[in-house]
N, C-alpha and C positions, 0 to 999 in steps of 0.2 A: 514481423514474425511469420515464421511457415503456415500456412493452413493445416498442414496436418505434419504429424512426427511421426518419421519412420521407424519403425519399432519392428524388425525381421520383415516377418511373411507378413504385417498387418501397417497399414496409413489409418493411424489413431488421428482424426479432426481436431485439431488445437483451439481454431476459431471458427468463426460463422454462424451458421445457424444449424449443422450440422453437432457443435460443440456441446457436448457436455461433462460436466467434469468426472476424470476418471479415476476410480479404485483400482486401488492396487493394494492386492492382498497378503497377509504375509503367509508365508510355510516357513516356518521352522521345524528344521528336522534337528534338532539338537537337543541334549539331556539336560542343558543348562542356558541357554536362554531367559532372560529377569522376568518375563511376563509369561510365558508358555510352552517352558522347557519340558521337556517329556514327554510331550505330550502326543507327538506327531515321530517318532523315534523312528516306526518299524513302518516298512513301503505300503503296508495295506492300510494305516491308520492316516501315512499321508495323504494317499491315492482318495480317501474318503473325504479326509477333509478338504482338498482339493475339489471334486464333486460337491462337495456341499457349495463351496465357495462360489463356484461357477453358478448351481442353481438359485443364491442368492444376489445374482450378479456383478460378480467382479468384472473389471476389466483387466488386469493384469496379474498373474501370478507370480508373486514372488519367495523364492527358494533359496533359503539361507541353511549354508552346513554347521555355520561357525558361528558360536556368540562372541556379539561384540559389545557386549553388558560394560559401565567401566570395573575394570580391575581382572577382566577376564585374558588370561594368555592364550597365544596363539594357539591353533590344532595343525596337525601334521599333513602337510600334503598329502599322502595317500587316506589319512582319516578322513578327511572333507573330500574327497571324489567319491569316496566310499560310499557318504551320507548322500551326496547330492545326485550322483549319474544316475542312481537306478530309479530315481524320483525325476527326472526330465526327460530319462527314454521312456518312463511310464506314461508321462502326461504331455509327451510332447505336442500328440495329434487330438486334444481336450477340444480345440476352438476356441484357445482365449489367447494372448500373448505369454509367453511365459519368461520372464527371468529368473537369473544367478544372481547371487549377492555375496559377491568374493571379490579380493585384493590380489589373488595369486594368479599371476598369466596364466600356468599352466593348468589352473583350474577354467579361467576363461576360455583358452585353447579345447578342450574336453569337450566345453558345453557351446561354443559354437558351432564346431562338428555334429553333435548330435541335435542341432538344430535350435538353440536359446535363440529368443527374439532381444534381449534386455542383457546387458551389464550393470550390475550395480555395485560400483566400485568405492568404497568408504575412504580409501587411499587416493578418490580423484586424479585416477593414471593419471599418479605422480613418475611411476616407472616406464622405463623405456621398452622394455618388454614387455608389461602390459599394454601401450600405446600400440604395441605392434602386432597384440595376439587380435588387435579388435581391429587393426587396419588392415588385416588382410582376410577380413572377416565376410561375409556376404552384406548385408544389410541392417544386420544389427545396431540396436540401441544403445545408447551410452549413458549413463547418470553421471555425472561429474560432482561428488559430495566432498562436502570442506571439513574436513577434520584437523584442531590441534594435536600435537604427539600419535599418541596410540592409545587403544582400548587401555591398557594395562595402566598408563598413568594419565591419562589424558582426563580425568576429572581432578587431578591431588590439587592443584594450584592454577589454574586455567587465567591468564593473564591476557589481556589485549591493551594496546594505546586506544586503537578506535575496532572495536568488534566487525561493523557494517564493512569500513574502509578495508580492511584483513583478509575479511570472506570474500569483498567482491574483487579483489587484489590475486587472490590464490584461485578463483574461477576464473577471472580473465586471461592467468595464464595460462591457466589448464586447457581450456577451450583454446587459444592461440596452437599450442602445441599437438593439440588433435587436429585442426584444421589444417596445421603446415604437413602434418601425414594421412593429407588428403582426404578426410572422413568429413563428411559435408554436415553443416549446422542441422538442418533437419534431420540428425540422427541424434540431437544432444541434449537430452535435460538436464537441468542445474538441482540440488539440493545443498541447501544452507550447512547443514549438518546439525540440525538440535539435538543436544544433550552430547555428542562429540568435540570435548575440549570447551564449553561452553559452561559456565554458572547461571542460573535461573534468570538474572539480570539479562546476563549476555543473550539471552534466547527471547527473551521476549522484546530486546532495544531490536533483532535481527528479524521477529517476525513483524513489526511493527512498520519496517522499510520494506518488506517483502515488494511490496509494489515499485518501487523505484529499481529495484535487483531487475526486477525484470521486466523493466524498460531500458532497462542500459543495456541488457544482454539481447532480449528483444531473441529468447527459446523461454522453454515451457517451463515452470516452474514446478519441482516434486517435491512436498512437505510429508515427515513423518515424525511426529509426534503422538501418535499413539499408544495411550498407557505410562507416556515415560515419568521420569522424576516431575517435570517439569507442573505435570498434568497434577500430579499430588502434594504439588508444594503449594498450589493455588487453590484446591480442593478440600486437601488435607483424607482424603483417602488413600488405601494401602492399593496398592496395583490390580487387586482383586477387583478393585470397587471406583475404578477410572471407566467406565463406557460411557457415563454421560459428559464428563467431562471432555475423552476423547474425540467424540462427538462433535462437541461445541467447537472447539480447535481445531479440526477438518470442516467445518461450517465458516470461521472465520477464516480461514488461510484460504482457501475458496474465494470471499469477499474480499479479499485481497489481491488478487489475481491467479493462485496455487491452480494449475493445470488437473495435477495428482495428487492425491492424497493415501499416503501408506497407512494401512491399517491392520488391526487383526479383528478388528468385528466387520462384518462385509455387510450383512445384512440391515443391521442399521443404519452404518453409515449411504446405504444404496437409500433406502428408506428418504434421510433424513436431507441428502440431497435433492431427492424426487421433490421432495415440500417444501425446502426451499425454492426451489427454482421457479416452480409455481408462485408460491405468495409471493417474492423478493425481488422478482424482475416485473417490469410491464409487456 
């Protein structure tokens, strides 16, 4: 594995003694989002909570226009630039990394001109045109995530012969196909995709090999499980009432080998790394 992953203007430390594992925060700017819809809608409530996030210390910012909740339909290319551009020319020069979290090239096109450090693709440029908005890109980051179907029915029936086999079958070629258009591994984290196309089974037989994922792929691993179904079927709280939970599964995905951890609490989760890392290592 790289020592560090190039994420834009920033070489984020993967290993060494340099390493520590990083957050990454969520912004959603969206009305309908499952955990935090509305919340963040208008550029000054973003821009704030964004602020907040940083002085809680994130490490990465991430900006989402579009929910990808299951059963949520698409938004309209001009809607999603709408939501996101004026939120990453606001925050572009914050000081933390900042990512997009769109499927649409011509939304990644947008926001690597206006300088995004991160892509975060749910579609795992599966498209040729997305492949190509990021390879003629400066430096930028890539997330490669495994998703069955799409948002919209990608929970009704979620079917695998082997889940593990599938996931690391559909990242293998994903990654093959970015590298053949020349975008170097140290610009490539992998996420699993939990709760995309996945049953609670299938999520937890997938974080359970987490480690083996990424030693065969041997980049950084990015988990987000925060707040999700997952978190509340194991809890048995309503979304409101998953932080400690979410918590815990950003703690173990971590002891697993997890690089990144997506989150929408920053603060605790910064917290609850720092005390780990103390008591749990020698």
């Amino acid at each position: 594995m790289h020592s560090h992953f190039q994420c834009g203007r920033y070489r984020l430390p993967i290993t060494g003694a340099e390493f520590k594992p990083l957050v990454m925060g969520i912004l959603n700017v969206t009305p309908d989002s499952f955990s935090d819809g509305g919340r963040y809608v208008s550029l000054d409530s973003a821009i704030s909570r964004a602020e907040q996030m940083i002085l809680d210390g994130v490490d990465i910012i991430d900006i989402g226009g579009e929910s990808t909740r299951p059963g949520s339909v698409p938004l309209s290319l001009s809607q999603e630039l709408d939501r996101v551009m004026p939120v990453i020319y606001a925050l572009r020069d914050c000081g933390v990394p900042l990512s997009v979290d769109t499927y649409k090239p011509e939304v990644m096109t947008e926001a690597l001109v206006a300088g995004i450090d991160l892509v975060n693709d749910i579609n795992g440029f599966r498209s040729d045109a997305a492949i190509a908005a990021i390879a003629n890109s400066t430096d930028a980051g890539l997330c490669v995530m495994h998703m069955q179907n799409v948002p919209k029915n990608m929970q009704l029936s979620p079917e695998y012969a082997d889940v593990n086999l599938d996931v690391s079958d559909f990242l293998r070629r994903q990654i093959a196909a970015l590298t053949a258009a020349g975008i170097s591994p140290s610009r490539i984290t992998i996420d699993p995709g939990f709760g995309f196309g996945k049953t609670f089974e299938h999520n937890v037989t997938v974080f359970r090999q987490m480690e083996s994922m990424q030693r065969e792929f041997s980049l950084p691993l990015l988990v987000g499980v925060s707040r999700k179904t997952m978190i509340g079927h194991i809890t048995g709280k309503a979304v409101e009432h998953r932080l400690a939970g979410s918590v815990s599964a950003a703690l173990a995905a971590i002891s697993r080998g997890a690089k990144i951890v997506r989150v929408h609490d920053v603060a605790e989760t910064v917290d609850a790394i720092k005390v780990w890392q103390i008591l749990a290592n020698n």
